[in-house]
C-alpha positions as CSV (number, residue, x, y, z in Angstrom):
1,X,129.2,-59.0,83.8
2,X,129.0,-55.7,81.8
3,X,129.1,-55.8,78.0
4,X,130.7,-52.2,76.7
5,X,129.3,-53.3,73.2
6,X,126.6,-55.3,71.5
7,X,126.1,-58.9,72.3
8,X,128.6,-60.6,70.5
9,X,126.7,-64.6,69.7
10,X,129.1,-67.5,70.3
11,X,128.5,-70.9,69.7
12,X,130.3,-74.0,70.6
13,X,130.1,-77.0,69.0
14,X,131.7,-80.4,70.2
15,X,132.5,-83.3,67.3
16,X,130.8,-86.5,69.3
17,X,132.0,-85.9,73.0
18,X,132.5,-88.9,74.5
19,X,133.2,-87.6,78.2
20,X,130.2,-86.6,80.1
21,X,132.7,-84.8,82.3
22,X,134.3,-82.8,79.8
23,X,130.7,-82.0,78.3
24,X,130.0,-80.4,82.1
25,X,133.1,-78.7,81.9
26,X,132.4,-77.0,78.4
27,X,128.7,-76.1,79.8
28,X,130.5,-74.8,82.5
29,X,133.3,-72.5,80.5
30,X,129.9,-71.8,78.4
31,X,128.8,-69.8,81.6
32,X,132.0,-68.0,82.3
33,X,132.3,-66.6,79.0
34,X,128.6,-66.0,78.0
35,X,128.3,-68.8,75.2
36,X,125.2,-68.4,73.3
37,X,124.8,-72.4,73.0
38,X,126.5,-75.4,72.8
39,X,126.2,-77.8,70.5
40,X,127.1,-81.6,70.2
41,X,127.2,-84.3,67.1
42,X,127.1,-88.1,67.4
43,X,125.5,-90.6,69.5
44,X,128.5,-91.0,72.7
45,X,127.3,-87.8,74.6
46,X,123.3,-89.2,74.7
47,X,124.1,-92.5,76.1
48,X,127.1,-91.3,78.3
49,X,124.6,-88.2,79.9
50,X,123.2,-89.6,82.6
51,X,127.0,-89.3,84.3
52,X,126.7,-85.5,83.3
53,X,128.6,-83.1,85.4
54,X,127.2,-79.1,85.0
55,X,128.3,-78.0,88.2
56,X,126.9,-74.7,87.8
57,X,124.1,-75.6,86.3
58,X,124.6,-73.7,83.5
59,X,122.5,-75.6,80.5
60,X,119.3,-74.3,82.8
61,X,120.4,-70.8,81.2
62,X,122.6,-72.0,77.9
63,X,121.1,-75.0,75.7
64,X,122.9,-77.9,74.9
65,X,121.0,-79.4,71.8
66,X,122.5,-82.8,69.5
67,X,122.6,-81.1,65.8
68,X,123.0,-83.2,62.8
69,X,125.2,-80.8,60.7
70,X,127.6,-77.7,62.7
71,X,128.1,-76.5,58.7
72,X,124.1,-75.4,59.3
73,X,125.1,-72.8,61.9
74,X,127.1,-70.7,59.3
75,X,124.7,-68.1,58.7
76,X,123.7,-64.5,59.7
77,X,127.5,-63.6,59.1
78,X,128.6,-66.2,61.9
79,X,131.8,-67.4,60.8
80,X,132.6,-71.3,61.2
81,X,135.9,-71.8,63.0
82,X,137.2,-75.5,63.7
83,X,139.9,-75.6,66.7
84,X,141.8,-78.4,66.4
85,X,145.4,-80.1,65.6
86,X,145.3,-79.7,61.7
87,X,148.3,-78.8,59.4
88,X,148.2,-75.3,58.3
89,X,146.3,-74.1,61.1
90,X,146.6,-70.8,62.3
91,X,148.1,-70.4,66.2
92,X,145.6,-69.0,68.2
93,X,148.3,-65.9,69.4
94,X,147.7,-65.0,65.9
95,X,144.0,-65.2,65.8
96,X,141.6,-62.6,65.3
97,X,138.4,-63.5,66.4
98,X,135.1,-63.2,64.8
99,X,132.3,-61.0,66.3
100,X,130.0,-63.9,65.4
101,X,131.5,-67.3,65.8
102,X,130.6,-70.9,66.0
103,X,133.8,-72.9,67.1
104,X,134.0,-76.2,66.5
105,X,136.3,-78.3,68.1
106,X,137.5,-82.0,67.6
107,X,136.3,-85.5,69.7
108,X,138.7,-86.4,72.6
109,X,139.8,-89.3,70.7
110,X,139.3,-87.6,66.9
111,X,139.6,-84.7,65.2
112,X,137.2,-82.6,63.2
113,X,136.5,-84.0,59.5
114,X,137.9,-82.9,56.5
115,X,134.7,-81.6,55.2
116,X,134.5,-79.4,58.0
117,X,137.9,-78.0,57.8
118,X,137.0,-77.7,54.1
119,X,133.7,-75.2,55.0
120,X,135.6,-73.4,58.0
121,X,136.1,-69.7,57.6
122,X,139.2,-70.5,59.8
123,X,141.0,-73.6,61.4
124,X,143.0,-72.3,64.5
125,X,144.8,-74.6,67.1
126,X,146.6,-74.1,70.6
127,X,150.1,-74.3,70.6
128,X,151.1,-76.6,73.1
129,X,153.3,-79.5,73.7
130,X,150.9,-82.3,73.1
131,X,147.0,-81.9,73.1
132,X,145.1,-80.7,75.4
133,X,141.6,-82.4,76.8
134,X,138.1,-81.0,75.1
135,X,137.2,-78.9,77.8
136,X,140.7,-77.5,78.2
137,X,141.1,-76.3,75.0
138,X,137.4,-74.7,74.7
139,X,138.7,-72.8,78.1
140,X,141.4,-71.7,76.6
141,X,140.1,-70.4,73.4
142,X,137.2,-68.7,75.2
143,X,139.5,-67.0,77.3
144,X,141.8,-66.3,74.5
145,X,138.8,-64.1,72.7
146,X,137.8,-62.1,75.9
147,X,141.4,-61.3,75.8
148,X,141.4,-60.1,72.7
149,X,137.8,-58.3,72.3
150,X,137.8,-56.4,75.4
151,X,134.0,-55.9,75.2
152,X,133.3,-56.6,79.2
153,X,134.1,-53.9,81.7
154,X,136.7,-55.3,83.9
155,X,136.4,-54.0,87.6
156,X,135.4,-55.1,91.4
157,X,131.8,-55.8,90.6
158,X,132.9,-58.1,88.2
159,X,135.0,-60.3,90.7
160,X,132.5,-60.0,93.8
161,X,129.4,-60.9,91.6
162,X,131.5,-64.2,90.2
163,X,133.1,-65.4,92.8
164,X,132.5,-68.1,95.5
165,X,130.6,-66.9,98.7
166,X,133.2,-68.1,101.1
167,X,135.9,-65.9,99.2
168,X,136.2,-62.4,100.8
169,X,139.7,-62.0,100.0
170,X,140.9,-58.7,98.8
171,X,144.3,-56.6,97.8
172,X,145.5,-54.0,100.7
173,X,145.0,-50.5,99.1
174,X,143.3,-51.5,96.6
């Protein structure tokens, strides 16, 4: 993957993940999108990680650290943005994304706390027909902000250097 511009540094943090599964998928979607780091609160994740599921491997290349405090990652003009069902949120259609982000999204079984909502620079959520899972939603918005910033080239190379070996499939005249 070709960046046109400069890096841009994402962060993810997770609000005590309980699912080792969904903290794979995440770590995976971390990879796709070229998260800086992810980031996890609580105690659930530690004793649930030895069911851990990184497919790819990716937390060899992106760190997953336990942080006490996601408030402490608001610096160097990253902005703190908490995705999550909250009142008065803004829809993520409508969302323009931060250069410098740390997203912080909500426990499978919570939500984010009302401190943190009080210190975001944004609160943003996914329009959908009931909630999605963690890992689904982190997708999503990851996505969402490629989509928006444009700032990788989008051609061939792209496709053959992330795809699966056993895929040779291609369009006729293309």
């Amino acid at each position: 993957m070709q960046s046109k511009d400069k890096k841009h540094s994402v962060f993810i943090g997770l609000t005590d993940p309980k699912s080792p599964t969904n903290v794979g998928a995440v770590m995976r979607a971390a990879g796709c999108y070229q998260v800086d780091q992810v980031l996890y609160t609580g105690q659930r994740y530690d004793r649930a990680a030895k069911f851990y599921t990184d497919t790819k491997n990716v937390s060899e290349h992106i760190p997953l650290q336990p942080v006490d405090n996601f408030i402490d990652y608001k610096k160097d003009g990253r902005k703190l943005v908490c995705v999550d069902l909250v009142e008065g949120a803004i829809p993520l259609p409508d969302f323009e994304h931060p250069d410098e982000a740390i997203y912080v999204f909500g426990a499978e079984d919570s939500s984010v706390s009302q401190k943190l909502v009080d210190n975001a620079d944004a609160v943003v959520y996914v329009p959908t027909i009931g909630c999605m899972n963690l890992a689904a939603s982190v997708n999503v918005l990851l996505y969402d902000r490629l989509a928006k910033q444009r700032y990788m080239d989008f051609n061939d190379e792209l496709i053959v250097s992330s795809r699966d070996t056993n895929n040779k499939v291609s369009v006729k005249g293309a």
